[in-house]
TORGU-854892 format. One record per residue (C-alpha): x, y, z; residue in one letter. Coordinates in pm, whole numbers, padded with zeros to 5 digits, always signed. Each point is the difference from the previous one (the first is absolute). Layout:
XYZA
...
***
This chain:
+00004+05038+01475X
-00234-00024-00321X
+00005-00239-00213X
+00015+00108-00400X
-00294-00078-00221X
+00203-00233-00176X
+00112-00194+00276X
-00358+00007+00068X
-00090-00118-00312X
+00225-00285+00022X
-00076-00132+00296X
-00397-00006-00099X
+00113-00242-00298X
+00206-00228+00203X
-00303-00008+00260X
-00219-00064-00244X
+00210-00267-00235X
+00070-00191+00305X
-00382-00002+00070X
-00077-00123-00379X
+00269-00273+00115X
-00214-00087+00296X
-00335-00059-00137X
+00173-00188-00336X
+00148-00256+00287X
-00336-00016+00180X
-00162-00057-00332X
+00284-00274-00103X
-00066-00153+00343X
-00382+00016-00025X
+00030-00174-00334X
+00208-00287+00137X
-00188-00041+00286X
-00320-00037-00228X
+00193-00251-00190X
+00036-00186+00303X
-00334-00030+00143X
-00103-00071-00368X
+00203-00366+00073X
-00111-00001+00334X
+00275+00203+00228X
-00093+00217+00268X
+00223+00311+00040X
+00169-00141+00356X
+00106-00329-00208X
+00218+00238-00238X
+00328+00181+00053X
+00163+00155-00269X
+00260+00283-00006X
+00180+00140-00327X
+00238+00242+00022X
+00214+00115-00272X
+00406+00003+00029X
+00065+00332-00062X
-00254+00206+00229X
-00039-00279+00253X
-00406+00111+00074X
-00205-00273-00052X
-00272+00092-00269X
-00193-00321+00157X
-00028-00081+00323X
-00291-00221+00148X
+00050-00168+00363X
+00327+00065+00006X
+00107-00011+00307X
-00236-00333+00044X
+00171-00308+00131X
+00014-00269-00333X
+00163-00394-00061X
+00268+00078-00181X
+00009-00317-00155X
+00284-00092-00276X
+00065+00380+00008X
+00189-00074+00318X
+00257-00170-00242X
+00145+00303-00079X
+00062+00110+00364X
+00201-00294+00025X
+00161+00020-00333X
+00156+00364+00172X
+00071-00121+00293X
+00229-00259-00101X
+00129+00206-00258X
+00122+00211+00273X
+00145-00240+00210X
+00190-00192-00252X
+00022+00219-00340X
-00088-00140-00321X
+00311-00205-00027X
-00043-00205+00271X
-00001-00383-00066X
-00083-00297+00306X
+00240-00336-00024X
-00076-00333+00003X
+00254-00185+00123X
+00103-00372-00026X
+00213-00142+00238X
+00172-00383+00001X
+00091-00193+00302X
+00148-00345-00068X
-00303-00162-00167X
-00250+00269+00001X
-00105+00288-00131X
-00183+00290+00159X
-00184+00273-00193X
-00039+00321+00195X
-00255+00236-00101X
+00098+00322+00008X
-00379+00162-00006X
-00007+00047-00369X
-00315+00046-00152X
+00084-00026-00361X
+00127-00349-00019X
-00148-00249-00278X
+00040-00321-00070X
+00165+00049-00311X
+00301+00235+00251X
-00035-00367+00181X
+00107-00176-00285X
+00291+00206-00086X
+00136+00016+00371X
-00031-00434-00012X
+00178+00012-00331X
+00282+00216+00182X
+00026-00175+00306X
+00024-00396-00203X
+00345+00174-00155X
+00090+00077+00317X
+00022-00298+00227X
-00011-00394-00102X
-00066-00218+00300X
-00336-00112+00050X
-00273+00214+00227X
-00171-00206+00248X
-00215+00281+00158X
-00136+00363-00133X
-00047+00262+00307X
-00257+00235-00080X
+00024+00322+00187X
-00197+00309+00025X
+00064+00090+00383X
+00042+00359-00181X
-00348+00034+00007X
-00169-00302+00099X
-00293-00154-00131X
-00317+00184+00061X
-00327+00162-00190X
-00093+00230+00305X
-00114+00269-00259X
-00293-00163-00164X
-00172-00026+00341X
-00361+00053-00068X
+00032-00186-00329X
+00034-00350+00104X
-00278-00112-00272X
+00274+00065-00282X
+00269-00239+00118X
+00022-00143-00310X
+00000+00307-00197X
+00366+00149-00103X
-00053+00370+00150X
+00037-00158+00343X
+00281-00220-00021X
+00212-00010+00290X
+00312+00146+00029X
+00321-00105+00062X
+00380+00111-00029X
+00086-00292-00222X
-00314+00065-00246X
-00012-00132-00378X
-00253+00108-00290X
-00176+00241+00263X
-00091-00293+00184X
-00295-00147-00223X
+00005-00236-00285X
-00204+00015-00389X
-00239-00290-00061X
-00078+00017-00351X
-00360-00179-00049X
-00122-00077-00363X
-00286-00122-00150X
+00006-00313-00246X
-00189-00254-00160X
-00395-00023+00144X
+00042-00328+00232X
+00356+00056+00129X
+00170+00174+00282X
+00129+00320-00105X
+00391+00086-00035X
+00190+00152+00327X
+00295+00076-00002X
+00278+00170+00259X
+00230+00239+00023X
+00243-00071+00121X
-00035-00325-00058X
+00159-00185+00300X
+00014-00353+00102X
-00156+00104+00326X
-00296+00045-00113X
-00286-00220-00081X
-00286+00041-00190X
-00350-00153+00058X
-00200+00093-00323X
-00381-00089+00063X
-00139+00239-00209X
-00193-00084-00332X
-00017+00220-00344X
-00397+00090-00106X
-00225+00229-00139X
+00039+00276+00305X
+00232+00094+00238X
-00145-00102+00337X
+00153-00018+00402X
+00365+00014-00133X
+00215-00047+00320X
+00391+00046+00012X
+00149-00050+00307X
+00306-00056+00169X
+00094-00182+00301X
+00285-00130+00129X
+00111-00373+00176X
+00328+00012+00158X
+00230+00081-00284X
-00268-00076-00292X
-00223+00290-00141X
-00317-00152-00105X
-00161+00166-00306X
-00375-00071-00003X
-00209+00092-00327X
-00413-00078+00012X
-00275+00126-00204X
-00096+00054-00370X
+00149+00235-00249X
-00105+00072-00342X
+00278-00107-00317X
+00073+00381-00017X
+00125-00001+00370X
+00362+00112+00010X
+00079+00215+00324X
+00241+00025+00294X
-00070-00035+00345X
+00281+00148+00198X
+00029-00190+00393X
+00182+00100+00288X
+00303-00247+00130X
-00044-00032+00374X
+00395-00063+00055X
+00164+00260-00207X
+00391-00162+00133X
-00091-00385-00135X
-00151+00114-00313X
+00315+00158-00087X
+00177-00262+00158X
-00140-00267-00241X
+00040+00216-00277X
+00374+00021+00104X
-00003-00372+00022X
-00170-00101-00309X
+00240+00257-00264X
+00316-00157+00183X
-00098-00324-00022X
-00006+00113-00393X
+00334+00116-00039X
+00178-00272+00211X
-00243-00280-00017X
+00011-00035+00378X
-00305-00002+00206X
+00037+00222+00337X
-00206-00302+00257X
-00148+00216+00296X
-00076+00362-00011X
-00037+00187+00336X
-00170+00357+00090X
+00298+00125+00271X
+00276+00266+00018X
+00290-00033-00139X
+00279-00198+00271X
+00253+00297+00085X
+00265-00191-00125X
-00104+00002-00369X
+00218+00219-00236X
-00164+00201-00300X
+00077-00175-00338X
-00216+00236-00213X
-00223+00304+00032X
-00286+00118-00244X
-00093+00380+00000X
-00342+00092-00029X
-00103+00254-00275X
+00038+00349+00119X
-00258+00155+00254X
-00109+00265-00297X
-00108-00305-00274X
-00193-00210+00290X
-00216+00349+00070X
-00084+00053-00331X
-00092-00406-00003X
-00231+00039+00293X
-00154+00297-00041X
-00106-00065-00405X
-00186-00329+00092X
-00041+00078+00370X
+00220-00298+00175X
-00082-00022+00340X
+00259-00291+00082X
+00264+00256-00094X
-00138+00302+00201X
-00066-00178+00284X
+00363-00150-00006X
+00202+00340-00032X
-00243+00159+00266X
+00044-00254+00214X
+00347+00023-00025X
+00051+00422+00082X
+00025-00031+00354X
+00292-00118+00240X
-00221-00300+00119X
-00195-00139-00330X
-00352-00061+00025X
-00284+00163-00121X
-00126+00143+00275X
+00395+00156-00003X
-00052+00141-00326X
-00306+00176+00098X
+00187+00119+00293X
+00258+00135-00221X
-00235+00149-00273X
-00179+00224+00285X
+00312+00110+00160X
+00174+00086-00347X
-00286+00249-00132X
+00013+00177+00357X
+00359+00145-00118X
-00213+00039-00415X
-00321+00051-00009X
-00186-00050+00335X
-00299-00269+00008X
-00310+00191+00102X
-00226-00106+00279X
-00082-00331-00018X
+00209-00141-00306X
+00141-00326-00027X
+00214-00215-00213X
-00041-00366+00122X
+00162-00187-00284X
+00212+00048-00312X
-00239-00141-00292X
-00323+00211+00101X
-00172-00342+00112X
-00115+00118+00334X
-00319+00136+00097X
+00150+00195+00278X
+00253+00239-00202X
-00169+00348-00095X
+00092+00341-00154X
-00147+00283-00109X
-00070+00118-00340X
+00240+00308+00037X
+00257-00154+00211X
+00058-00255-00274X
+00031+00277-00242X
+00201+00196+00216X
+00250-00302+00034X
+00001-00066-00451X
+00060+00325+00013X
+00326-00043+00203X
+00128-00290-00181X
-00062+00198-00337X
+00246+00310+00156X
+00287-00269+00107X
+00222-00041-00292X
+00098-00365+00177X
-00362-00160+00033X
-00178+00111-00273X
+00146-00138-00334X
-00064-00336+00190X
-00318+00062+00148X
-00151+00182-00297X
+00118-00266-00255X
-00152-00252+00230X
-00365+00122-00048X
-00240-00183-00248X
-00038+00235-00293X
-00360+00006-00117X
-00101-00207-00288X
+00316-00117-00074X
+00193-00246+00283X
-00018-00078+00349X
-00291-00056+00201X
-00160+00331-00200X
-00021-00129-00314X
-00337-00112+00007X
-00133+00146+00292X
+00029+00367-00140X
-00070-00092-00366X
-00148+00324-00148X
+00070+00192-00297X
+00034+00335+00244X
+00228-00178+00257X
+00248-00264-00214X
+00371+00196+00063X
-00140+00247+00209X
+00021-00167+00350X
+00265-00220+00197X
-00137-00113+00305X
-00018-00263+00282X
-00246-00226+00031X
-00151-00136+00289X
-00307-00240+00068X
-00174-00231+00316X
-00340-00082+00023X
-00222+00328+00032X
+00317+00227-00076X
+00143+00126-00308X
+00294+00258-00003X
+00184+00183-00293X
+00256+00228+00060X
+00296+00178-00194X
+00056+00273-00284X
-00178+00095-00312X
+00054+00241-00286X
-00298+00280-00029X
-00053+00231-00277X
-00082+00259+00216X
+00193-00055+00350X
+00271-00180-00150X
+00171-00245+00180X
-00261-00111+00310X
+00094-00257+00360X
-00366-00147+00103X
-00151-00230+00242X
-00230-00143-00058X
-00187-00284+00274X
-00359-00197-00002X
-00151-00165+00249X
-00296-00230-00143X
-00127-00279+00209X
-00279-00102-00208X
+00094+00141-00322X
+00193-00241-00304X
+00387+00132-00031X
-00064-00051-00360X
-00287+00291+00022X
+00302+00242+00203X
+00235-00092-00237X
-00240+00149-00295X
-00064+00259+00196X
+00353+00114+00055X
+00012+00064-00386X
-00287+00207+00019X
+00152+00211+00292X
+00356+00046-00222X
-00156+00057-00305X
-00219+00254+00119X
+00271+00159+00163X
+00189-00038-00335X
-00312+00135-00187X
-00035+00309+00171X
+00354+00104+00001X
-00015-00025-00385X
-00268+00199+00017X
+00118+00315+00226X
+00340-00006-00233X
-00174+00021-00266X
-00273+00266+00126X
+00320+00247+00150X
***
C-alpha cells in the first residue's frame, strides 16, 4: 500500500523536528558540560537528567545511567517510604508510666520531640500524681541507642548531623551553645539551650582582636555533660555551635527531671537508662506531630536525626540495616533498583548508597503522579531563594521561585534534585549529582547556578524565537 504525499509530507517534518530536538539537547548538553570543565569537572564526575512532566523525554541527559552518592537527596526516598507505610497522619507516643515511686518514660521512636513538648508533658504529669518520685526510668528499648549510620564519619562526633539515635530522642539529639564575644580581656558569653543543670560549663576562652583555635566540645562524665570553650574570638563573635548528645534517653531524662522539679518543687534523686518494669501503668501519653509536618521539617533543613529515626523504624525488626532491607525490597514491587543500587541509610550520610541520575528522576516522577505522597513530598523541598536549605544555595535572579529541590552534600559530593518551572518545557523533574574530590563545594555550588540558569536562559530564548 502507498503512502499519500501528505502523509509523506508529514512524516518528513516530524523526522526532521525531532532531529532539530536532538542536536538543541546535544548543544544544551555540550554547553553544560563546558561549564563544567570551566570549574574543573570532567564529564564522568557529572550526571544530570531533565525531563519535562508532560512528554517524559529527557531534553538532558549526561551519564545517566552512571552510579552517583545520592547524598541528602536520599531524604526524599525515605520521606515516601514512610509516607507509605504510615500515611501522613501518623503520630509515635511517648508514654509515661508510674510504679509506686517511679516514673518511667517510654519512647515511642518519635523524632519530633523538643524540649519545649518536654516541658509541657512535666507540667501535665505534676497535676497528675502528688507523691514524691524517687527514681526516673529512661527507656528507649524501641530502638535502642546506636549511631551505626555515620560509620565512616567518626571525625564529626561532636558535630549535630551525626547524633545518635534513639527511640526516646529530644531536640534531634544535639544541643545550641551560643558563644559571644565581649569586652577585649574577658571570656566571651556561652550560653545553652536548653539550659539544664546537667551540664557544666568550663569557659577558657578569652575575647581579642581575632578569632583564633575556637574549640566547643562536649563530653560527658557519668551523668554530667562537660561543656568546654578555648580559644579567642573577636567582640563581634556571636554564633552557634550545634553538638551531638551521646545518650539521647538521659538528656531527655534530665530535661524531664529538671521542668518537674519546677512545677512541684521536688527533685527526682537517681535517674536510670532501663525499660520500663512491666508492671507500670500509663498515666499520660504525648502524640508526636503528624508524620506529614515532621517531612516537611526534615527535608527543608535536611535533619538527618529525623530520617534516620523513621527509616530505621520501617521494618518489622528496627535497625538500620532493617530499613535498608525494607527500602530495597519495597521499590522491587515500584520502581525496580537497577544493577548495583543501594540505599544504606535514611539521611544520605553513607558513602555506600548510590543511584542513578534517571532512576532518581524516574522515582520524583512517581511521587509527583501519587495524589497521597506528593503534596507532602513536594511541599517539603527547599524552594530556591526563598526558605529551606535553597535559599542561599540557588540565589539567582533566573532561579529564585523557579525550583524546589532537595539538597544533599558530603565531602567531594554535591546533589540537587527536584522540580523547576521552564519557560519553554514547563514544569521539569532533574537530577542532578557531582562528584569532586579535590574541588571546593562552594565552587559546585556556583556552578549549579550557572547550569540552571543557562538552562533557564535558553528556554527563554527558543519561546521567544518560535
Amino acid at each position: 500500500m502507498r503512502m499519500k504525499p501528505s502523509s509523506f509530507f508529514l512524516l518528513l517534518i516530524c523526522l526532521y523536528v525531532q532531529s532539530l530536538r536532538a542536536q538543541e539537547n546535544h548543544s544544551l548538553e555540550k554547553e553544560i558540560l563546558q561549564l563544567a570543565k570551566a570549574q574543573g569537572i570532567l564529564e564522568h564526575q557529572l550526571g544530570f537528567v531533565v525531563t519535562p512532566i508532560d512528554t517524559q523525554k529527557p531534553v538532558v541527559r549526561i551519564n545517566e545511567k552512571k552510579l552517583f552518592s545520592p547524598a541528602s537527596t536520599s531524604k526524599l526516598i525515605t520521606s515516601w517510604a514512610a509516607l507509605e507505610k504510615w500515611g501522613s497522619a501518623h503520630v509515635f507516643q511517648t508514654e509515661i508510666k508510674q510504679l509506686n515511686k517511679s516514673l518511667c518514660i517510654e519512647g515511642g521512636g518519635d523524632p519530633s520531640l523538643v524540649h519545649e513538648k518536654v516541658f509541657t508533658i512535666a507540667e501535665q504529669v505534676s497535676k497528675i500524681i502528688n507523691d514524691p518520685v524517687e527514681t526516673l526510668f529512661v527507656d528507649d528499648h524501641i530502638l535502642p541507642m546506636q549511631r551505626s549510620y555515620a560509620t565512616g564519619f567518626e571525625r564529626d562526633d561532636q558535630r549535630a548531623f551525626t547524633a545518635p539515635i534513639s527511640g526516646l530522642s529530644m531536640n534531634y539529639n544535639a544541643m545550641t551553645i551560643r558563644v559571644q564575644g565581649t569586652e577585649i580581656g574577658k571570656p566571651p558569653e556561652v550560653r545553652l539551650t536548653p539550659d539544664l543543670p546537667l551540664f557544666k560549663i568550663e569557659n577558657k576562652a578569652i575575647t581579642g582582636q581575632k578569632n583564633k583555635n575556637l574549640r566547643v566540645e562536649v563530653s560527658q562524665k557519668k551523668d554530667t555533660w562537660v561543656i568546654q570553650v578555648s580559644g579567642t574570638v573577636t567582640t563581634r563573635h556571636n554564633r552557634n555551635y550545634y553538638r551531638a548528645m551521646t545518650n539521647p534517653p538521659l538528656y531527655t531524662g534530665h530535661a524531664f527531671a529538671t521542668y518537674y522539679q519546677m512545677f512541684t518543687g521536688k527533685k527526682i534523686p537517681e535517674i536510670i537508662h532501663s525499660p520500663c518494669h512491666p508492671d507500670a501503668k500509663t498515666i499520660y501519653t504525648h502524640r508526636s506531630r503528624p508524620l506529614g509536618e515532621m517531612i516537611i521539617f526534615m527535608n527543608k533543613y535536611s535533619t538527618n536525626v529525623i530520617a534516620e529515626m523513621l527509616f530505621a523504624q520501617l521494618g518489622d525488626t528496627y535497625g538500620t540495616v532493617e530499613g535498608s532491607d525494607y527500602i530495597n525490597n519495597l521499590f522491587k514491587a515500584t520502581l525496580p533498583f537497577e544493577p548495583n543500587m543501594l540505599i544504606e541509610n535514611g539521611s544520605g550520610l553513607s558513602r555506600h548508597s548510590q543511584v542513578t541520575p534517571d532512576w532518581f528522576v524516574q522515582f520524583i516522577h512517581m511521587t509527583y503522579k501519587d495524589f497521597l505522597f506528593q503534596p507532602e513530598i513536594f511541599a517539603s523541598m527547599g524552594i530556591s531563594g526563598i526558605d529551606g536549605t535553597l535559599k542561599r544555595r540557588t540565589k539567582h535572579p533566573k532561579l529564585i521561585k523557579n525550583i524546589r529541590g532537595k539538597t544533599g552534600s558530603l565531602t567531594g559530593v554535591t546533589t540537587l534534585s527536584g522540580i523547576m518551572e521552564t519557560p519553554y518545557w514547563g514544569k521539569c523533574l532533574f537530577a542532578l549529582f557531582f562528584e569532586h574530590p579535590s574541588i571546593p563545594t562552594w565552587k559546585i555550588v556556583d556552578l549549579e547556578k550557572q547550569i540552571f540558569a543557562t538552562l533557564m536562559s535558553r528556554a527563554t530564548l527558543k519561546k521567544t524565537s518560535e
